[in-house]
C-alpha positions in Angstrom: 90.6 -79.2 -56.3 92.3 -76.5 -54.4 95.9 -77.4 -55.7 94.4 -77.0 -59.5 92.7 -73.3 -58.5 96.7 -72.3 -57.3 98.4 -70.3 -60.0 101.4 -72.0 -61.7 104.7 -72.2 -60.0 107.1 -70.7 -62.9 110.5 -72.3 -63.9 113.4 -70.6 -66.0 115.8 -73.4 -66.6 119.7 -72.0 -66.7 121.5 -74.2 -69.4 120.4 -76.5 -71.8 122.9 -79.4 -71.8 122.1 -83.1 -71.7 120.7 -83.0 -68.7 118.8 -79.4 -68.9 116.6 -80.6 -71.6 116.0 -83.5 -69.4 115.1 -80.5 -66.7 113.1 -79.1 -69.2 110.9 -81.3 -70.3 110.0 -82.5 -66.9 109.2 -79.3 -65.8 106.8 -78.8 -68.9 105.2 -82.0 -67.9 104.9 -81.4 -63.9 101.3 -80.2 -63.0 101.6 -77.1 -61.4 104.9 -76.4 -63.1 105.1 -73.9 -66.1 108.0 -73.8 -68.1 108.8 -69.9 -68.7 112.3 -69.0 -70.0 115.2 -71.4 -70.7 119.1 -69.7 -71.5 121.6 -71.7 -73.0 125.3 -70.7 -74.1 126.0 -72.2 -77.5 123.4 -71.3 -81.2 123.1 -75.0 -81.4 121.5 -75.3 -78.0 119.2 -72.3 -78.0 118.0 -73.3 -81.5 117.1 -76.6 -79.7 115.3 -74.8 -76.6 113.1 -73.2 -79.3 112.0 -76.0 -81.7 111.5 -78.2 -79.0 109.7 -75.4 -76.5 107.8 -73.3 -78.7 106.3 -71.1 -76.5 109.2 -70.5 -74.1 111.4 -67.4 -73.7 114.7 -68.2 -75.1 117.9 -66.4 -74.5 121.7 -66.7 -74.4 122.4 -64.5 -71.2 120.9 -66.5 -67.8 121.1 -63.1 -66.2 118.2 -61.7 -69.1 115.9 -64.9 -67.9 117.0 -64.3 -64.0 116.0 -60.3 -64.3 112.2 -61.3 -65.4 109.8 -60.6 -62.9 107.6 -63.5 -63.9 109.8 -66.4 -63.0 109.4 -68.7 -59.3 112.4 -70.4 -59.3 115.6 -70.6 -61.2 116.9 -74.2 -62.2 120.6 -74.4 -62.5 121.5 -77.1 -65.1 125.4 -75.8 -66.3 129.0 -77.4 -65.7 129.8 -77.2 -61.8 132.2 -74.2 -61.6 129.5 -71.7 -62.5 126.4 -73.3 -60.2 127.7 -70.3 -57.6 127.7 -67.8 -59.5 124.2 -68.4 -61.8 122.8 -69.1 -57.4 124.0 -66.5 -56.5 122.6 -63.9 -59.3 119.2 -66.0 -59.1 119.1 -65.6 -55.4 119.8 -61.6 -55.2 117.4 -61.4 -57.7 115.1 -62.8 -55.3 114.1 -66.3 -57.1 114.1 -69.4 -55.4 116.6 -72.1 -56.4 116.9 -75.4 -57.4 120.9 -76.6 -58.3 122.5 -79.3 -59.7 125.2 -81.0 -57.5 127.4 -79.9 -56.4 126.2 -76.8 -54.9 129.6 -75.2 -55.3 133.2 -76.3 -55.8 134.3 -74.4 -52.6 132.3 -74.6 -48.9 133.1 -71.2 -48.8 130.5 -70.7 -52.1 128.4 -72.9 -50.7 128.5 -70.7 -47.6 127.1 -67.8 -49.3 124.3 -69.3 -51.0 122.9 -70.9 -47.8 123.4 -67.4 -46.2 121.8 -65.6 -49.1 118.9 -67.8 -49.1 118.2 -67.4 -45.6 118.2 -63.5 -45.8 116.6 -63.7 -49.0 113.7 -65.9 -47.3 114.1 -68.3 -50.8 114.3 -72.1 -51.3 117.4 -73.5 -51.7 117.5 -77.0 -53.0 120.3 -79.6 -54.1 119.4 -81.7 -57.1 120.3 -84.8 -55.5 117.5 -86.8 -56.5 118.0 -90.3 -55.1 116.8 -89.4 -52.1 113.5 -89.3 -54.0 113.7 -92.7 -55.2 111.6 -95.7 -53.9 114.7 -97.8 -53.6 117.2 -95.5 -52.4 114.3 -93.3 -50.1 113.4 -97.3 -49.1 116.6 -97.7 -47.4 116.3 -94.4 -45.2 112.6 -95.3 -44.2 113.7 -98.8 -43.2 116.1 -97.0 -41.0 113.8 -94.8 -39.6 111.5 -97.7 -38.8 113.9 -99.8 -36.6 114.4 -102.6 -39.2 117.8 -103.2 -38.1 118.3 -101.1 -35.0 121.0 -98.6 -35.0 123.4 -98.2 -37.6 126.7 -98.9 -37.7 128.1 -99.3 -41.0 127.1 -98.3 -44.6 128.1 -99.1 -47.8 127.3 -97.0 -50.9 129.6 -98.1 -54.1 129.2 -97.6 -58.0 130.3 -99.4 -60.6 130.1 -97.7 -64.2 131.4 -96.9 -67.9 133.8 -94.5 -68.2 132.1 -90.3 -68.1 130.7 -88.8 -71.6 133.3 -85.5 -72.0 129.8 -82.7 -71.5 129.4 -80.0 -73.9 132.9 -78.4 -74.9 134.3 -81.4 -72.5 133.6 -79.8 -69.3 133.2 -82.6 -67.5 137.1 -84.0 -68.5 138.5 -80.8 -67.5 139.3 -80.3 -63.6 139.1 -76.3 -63.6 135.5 -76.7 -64.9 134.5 -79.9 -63.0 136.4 -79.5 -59.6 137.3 -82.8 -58.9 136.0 -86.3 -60.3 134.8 -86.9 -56.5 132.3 -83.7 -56.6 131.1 -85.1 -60.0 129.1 -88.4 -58.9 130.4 -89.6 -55.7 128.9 -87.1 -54.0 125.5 -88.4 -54.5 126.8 -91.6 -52.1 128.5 -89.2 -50.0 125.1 -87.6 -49.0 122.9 -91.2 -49.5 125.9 -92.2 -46.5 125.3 -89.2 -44.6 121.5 -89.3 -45.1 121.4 -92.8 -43.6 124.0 -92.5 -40.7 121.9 -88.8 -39.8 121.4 -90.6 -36.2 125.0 -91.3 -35.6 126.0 -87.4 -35.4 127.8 -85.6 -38.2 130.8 -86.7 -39.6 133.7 -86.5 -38.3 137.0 -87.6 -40.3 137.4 -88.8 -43.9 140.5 -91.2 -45.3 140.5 -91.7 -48.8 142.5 -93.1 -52.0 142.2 -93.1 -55.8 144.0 -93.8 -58.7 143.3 -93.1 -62.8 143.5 -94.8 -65.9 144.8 -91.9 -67.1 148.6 -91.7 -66.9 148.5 -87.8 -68.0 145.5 -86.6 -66.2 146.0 -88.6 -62.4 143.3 -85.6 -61.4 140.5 -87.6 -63.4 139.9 -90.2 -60.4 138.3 -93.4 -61.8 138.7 -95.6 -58.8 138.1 -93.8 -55.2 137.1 -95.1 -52.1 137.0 -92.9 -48.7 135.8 -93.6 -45.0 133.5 -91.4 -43.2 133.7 -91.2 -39.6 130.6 -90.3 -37.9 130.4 -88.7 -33.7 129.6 -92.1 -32.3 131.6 -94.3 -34.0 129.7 -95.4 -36.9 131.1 -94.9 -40.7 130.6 -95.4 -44.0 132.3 -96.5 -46.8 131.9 -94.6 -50.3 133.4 -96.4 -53.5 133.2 -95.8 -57.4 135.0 -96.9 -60.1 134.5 -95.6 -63.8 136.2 -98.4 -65.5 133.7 -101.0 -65.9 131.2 -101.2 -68.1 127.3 -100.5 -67.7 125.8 -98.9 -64.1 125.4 -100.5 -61.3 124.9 -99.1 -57.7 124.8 -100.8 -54.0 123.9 -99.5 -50.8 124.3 -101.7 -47.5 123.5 -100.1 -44.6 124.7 -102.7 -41.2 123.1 -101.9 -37.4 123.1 -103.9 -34.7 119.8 -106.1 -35.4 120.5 -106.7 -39.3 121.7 -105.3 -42.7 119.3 -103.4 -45.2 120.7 -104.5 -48.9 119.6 -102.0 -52.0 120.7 -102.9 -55.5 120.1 -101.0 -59.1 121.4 -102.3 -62.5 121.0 -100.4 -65.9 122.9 -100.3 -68.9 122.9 -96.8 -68.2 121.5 -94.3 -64.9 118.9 -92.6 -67.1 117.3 -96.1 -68.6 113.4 -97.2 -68.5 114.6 -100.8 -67.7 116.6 -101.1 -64.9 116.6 -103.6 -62.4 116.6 -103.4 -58.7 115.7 -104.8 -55.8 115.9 -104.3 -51.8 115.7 -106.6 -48.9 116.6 -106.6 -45.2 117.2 -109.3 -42.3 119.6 -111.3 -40.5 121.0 -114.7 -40.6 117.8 -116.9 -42.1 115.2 -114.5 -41.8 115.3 -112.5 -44.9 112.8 -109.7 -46.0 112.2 -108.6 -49.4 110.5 -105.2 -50.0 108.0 -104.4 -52.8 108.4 -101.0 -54.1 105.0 -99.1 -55.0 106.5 -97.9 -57.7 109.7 -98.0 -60.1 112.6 -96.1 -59.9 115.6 -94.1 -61.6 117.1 -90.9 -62.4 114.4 -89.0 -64.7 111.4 -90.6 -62.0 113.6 -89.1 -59.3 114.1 -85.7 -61.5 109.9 -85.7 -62.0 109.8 -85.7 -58.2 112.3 -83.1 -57.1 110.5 -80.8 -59.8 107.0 -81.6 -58.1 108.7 -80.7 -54.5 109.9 -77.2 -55.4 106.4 -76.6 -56.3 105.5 -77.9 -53.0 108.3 -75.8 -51.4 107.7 -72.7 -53.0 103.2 -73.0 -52.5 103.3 -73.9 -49.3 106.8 -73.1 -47.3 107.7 -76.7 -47.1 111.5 -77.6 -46.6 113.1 -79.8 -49.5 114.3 -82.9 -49.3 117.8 -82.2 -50.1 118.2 -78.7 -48.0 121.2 -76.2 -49.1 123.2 -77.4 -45.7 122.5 -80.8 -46.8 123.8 -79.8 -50.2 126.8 -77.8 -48.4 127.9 -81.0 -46.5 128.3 -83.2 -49.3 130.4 -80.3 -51.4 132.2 -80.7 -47.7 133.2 -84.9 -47.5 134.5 -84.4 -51.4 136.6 -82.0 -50.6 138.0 -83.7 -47.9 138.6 -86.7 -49.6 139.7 -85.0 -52.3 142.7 -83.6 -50.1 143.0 -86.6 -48.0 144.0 -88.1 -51.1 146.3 -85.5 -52.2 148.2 -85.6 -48.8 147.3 -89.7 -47.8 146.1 -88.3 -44.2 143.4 -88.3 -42.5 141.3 -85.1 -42.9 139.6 -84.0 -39.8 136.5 -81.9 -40.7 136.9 -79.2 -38.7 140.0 -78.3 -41.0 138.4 -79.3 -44.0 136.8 -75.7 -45.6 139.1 -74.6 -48.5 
């Protein structure tokens, strides 16, 4: 009863792509969420924005929606090279902030938005929603638990059709995406990180890729790196974007059994997926049932009911800006381990 008296937490959603009207729509559906002001770049998208949002403040400047005095947070939903610039402007204007991954395309950016949301006294959250899933979130609080005793090892490795281009083929073009490795791996990155958070940070990365692409070697559709955590343990992160559907597989290995997640779709954002997660060793096998289903727009529904959360009651999100910040970090990393084929100590790892 006292959650329904609260006034509504208001959203204006910063591009209008794909995956903003998926933002959208989810926050027009979240209770407790209100849906203010949505900007978009192109006619075609603001036209869009309107006919499907009739009552929502259109426009084709962000900075006209961030200078409103009405609006909570700020959801950043726009190709990766401007996420610092549209959190920075949302945070000097004093919003709270919710971004897409990555955070930045430099740990330098990154560093200013975690510092400007700490002066600012404003939520900063990565949109790195498995960590909201049942499956994926079922891993970390089997870990938590004890089910197999300290981790060692994990395993985090994706297996999918080749990337849609994004709107004006953003997502093809390495000024505007950063690096193929900040475009998806990074989820497994912080899953990996997420799981091993006992272990200490991490420490080192080696990595490798190759590309189908014989004029474009930057678009990396087969990567795999290793992450080198304080004590020892590591974790392996591994994609490749010439297969067909989209499948994903975490393993996590400690020292009294192995914790096995699985998810299958023709496709991350389908209603029919399959999935399944178990734990155990040698003949005793576990299988866990999940209360309920899971996959990206259920994971998407739940990071927008957080920020709600975060921004009522001073709660900390899931996926923090440092967390955010470190997985910007391990791609980068890799990404220049594989440039130079050493081993990238961390410490020297901050272009």
């Amino acid at each position: 009863m006292y959650e329904t008296m609260l006034p509504p937490v208001r959203f204006g959603v910063v591009g209008y792509g794909l995956f903003g009207r998926h933002h959208a729509a989810t926050i027009a559906a979240t209770p407790g969420a209100d849906l203010v002001a949505v900007s978009a770049k192109s006619a075609e998208s603001r036209a869009t924005a309107r006919d499907t949002h009739p009552d929502v403040d259109v426009y084709g400047d962000f900075l006209e929606l961030i200078a409103r005095d009405d609006i909570d947070i700020v959801d950043i939903v726009v190709p990766n090279h401007l996420h610092h610039a549209v959190g920075r402007a949302a945070l000097e204007a004093g919003k709270h902030v919710l971004i897409e991954k990555p955070m930045a395309l430099s740990v330098a950016d990154c560093n200013e938005l975690v510092e400007l949301g700490r002066r600012r006294g404003r939520v900063v959250a990565v949109n790195h929603e498995l960590r909201h899933s049942s499956l994926w979130g079922g891993v970390k609080r089997l870990i938590d638990e004890g089910a197999i005793g300290r981790p060692q090892h994990a395993l985090v490795e994706l297996s999918r059709f080749p990337y849609r281009q994004g709107s004006e083929g953003w997502r093809w073009d390495s000024a505007r995406v950063g690096d193929w490795i900040l475009e998806e791996p990074i989820h497994f990155f912080d899953l990996a990180r997420w799981y091993l958070s006992g272990c200490g940070e991490p420490v080192t990365v080696y990595a490798r890729a190759n590309s189908r692409h014989a004029e474009s070697p930057q678009l990396r559709d087969n990567f795999s790196a290793i992450v080198t955590h304080d004590d020892g343990a590591y974790a392996v992160v591994s994609q490749t974007l010439a297969a067909f559907e989209h499948h994903v597989t975490a393993k996590v290995a400690g020292e009294r059994g192995t914790i096995w997640a699985r998810w299958s779709a023709a496709d991350a954002r389908s209603d029919r997926p399959t999935f399944a997660l178990r734990w155990g060793l040698g003949d005793e096998v576990h299988d866990v049932a999940l209360d309920r289903p899971t996959g990206e727009l259920l994971e998407l529904a739940d990071q927008i009911a957080m920020m709600v959360d975060c921004v009522r009651h001073g709660t900390r999100p899931l996926c923090s800006s440092e967390d955010g910040r470190w997985s910007t970090r391990l791609c980068l990393a890799a990404a220049r381990s594989v440039e130079t084929g050493e081993v990238v100590q961390l410490g020297d790892a901050e272009p």
